[in-house]
N, C-alpha and C positions, 0 to 999 in steps of 0.2 A: 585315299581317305576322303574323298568328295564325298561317297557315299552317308560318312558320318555328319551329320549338322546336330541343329539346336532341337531341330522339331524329332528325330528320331533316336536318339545316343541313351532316353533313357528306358529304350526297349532292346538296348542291348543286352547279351545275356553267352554267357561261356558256352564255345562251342564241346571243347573237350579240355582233359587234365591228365596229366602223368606224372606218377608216383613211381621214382627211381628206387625209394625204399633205402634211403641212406640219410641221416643227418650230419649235419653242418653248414660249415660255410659254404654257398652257391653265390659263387661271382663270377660264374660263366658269360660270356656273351655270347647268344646262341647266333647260328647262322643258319638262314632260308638259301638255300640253292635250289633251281629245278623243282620245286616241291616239296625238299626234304628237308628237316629240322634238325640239323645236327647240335649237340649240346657236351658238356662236358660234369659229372656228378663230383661230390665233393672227394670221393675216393678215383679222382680220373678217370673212371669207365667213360666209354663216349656211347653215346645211345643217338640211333640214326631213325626218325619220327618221321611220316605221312603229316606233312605240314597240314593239310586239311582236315583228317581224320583223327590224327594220333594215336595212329595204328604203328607199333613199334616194327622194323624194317628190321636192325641189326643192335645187337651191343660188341664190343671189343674191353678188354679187362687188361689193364697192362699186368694185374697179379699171373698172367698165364702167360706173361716172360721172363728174361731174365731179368727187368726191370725191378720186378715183385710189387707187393700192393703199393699205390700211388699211396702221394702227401696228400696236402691241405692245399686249398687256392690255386683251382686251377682256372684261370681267367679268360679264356679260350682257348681258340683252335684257331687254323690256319688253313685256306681251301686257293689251290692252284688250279689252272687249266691251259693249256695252250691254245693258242689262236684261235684254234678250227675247233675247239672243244673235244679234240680224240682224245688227249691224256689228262688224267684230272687227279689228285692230289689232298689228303689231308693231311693237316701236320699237326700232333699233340708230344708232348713230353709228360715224364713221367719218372722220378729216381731221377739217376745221372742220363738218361736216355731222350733222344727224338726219333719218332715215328713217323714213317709215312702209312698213310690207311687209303684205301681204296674206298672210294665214296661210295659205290654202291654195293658195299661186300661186305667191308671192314676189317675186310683180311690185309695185314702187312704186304706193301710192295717190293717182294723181295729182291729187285734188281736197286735198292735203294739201300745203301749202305749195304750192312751187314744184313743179312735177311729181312730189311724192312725197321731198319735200327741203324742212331749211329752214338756214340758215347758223347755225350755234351762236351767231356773235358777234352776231348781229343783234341787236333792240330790247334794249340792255345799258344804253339810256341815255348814249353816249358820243356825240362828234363823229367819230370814224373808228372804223369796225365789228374788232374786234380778233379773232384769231385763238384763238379758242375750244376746245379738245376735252372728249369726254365716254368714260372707259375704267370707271366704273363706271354702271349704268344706275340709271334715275330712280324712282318711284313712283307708281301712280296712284291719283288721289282723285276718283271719281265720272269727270267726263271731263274729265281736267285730267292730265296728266304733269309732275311736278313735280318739277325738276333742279336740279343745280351743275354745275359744269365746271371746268377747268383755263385756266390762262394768263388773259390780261385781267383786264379787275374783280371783283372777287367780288360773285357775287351768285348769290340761290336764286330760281327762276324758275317758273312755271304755265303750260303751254302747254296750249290746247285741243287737242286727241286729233283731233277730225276737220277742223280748219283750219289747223295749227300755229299760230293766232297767238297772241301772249302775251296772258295772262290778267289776271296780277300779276306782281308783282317782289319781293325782298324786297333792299338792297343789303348786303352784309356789313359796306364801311368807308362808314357813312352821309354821306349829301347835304347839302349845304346846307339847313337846314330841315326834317331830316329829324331824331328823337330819338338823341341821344347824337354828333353833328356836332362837337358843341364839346368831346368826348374824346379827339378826334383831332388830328393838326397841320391844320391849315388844310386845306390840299391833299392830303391824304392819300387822297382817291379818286380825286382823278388819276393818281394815281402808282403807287398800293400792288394789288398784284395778290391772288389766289388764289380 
């Protein structure tokens, strides 16, 4: 941003603009990788932009899973690579669901979970799998995506990047057996959400 000073910034002027064609809330954080502008619309589509141009690359639509059409607030995305940059990685939720998307395609990775899918509520540790969502995205630590979620138990979670299966878990309102258990009422992890 050197480029920009006092003597030239007010001859700036908009390179290009894209119109998703959807209303609401937009609290995406977009992400530059390589060139490409990846973003997230207020009904979850992710739309993959020519950072220079804004020339559109790809769209992906979770309504053409079994996700069905996204919520509201979807606050980013999540972008992996390994080392050498051969395997690379995006990660959106949608419904009860997380996805992994192929940066340069946007087609599902299907060796990733379930065809490029894994259910939020899954391995949460409960007897019936709860209905999970994810409106801000998660972190990555080497090849681990490490999340929370909304609704059912609270808990902060490790998923491997290129199998979705869980890693670790950490429970928010602890286990039987687990430290600080006995802070809680008895049952309080069966019951107590966030």
């Amino acid at each position: 941003l050197r480029q920009i000073d006092r003597s030239n910034v007010s001859r700036l002027e908009v390179a290009w603009t894209y119109d998703t064609g959807e209303k609401g809330e937009y609290q995406s954080n977009n992400l530059i990788i390589d060139g490409v502008l990846y973003t997230a619309t207020p009904s979850r589509r992710i739309i993959a932009l020519d950072a220079a141009s804004g020339r559109e690359l790809w769209q992906w639509d979770p309504a053409k899973t079994k996700a069905g059409a996204g919520g509201k607030r979807q606050r980013g995305l999540v972008f992996w690579q390994n080392e050498d940059g051969g395997e690379k990685r995006l990660f959106t939720a949608a419904g009860n669901w997380l996805f992994a998307l192929d940066p340069k395609t946007g087609v599902l990775i299907k060796s990733f979970g379930d065809q490029g899918m894994i259910a939020l509520g899954a391995g949460l540790d409960v007897e019936k799998e709860p209905k999970i969502g994810l409106n801000t995205p998660g972190i990555i630590y080497r090849d681990l995506l490490i999340m929370g979620g909304f609704g059912g138990p609270g808990a902060v979670r490790a998923i491997d990047v290129r199998t979705g299966a869980r890693r670790w878990i950490f429970h928010l309102i602890p286990r039987p057996g687990e430290f600080g258990h006995d802070t809680w009422p008895a049952d309080a992890y069966k019951t107590a959400t966030g």
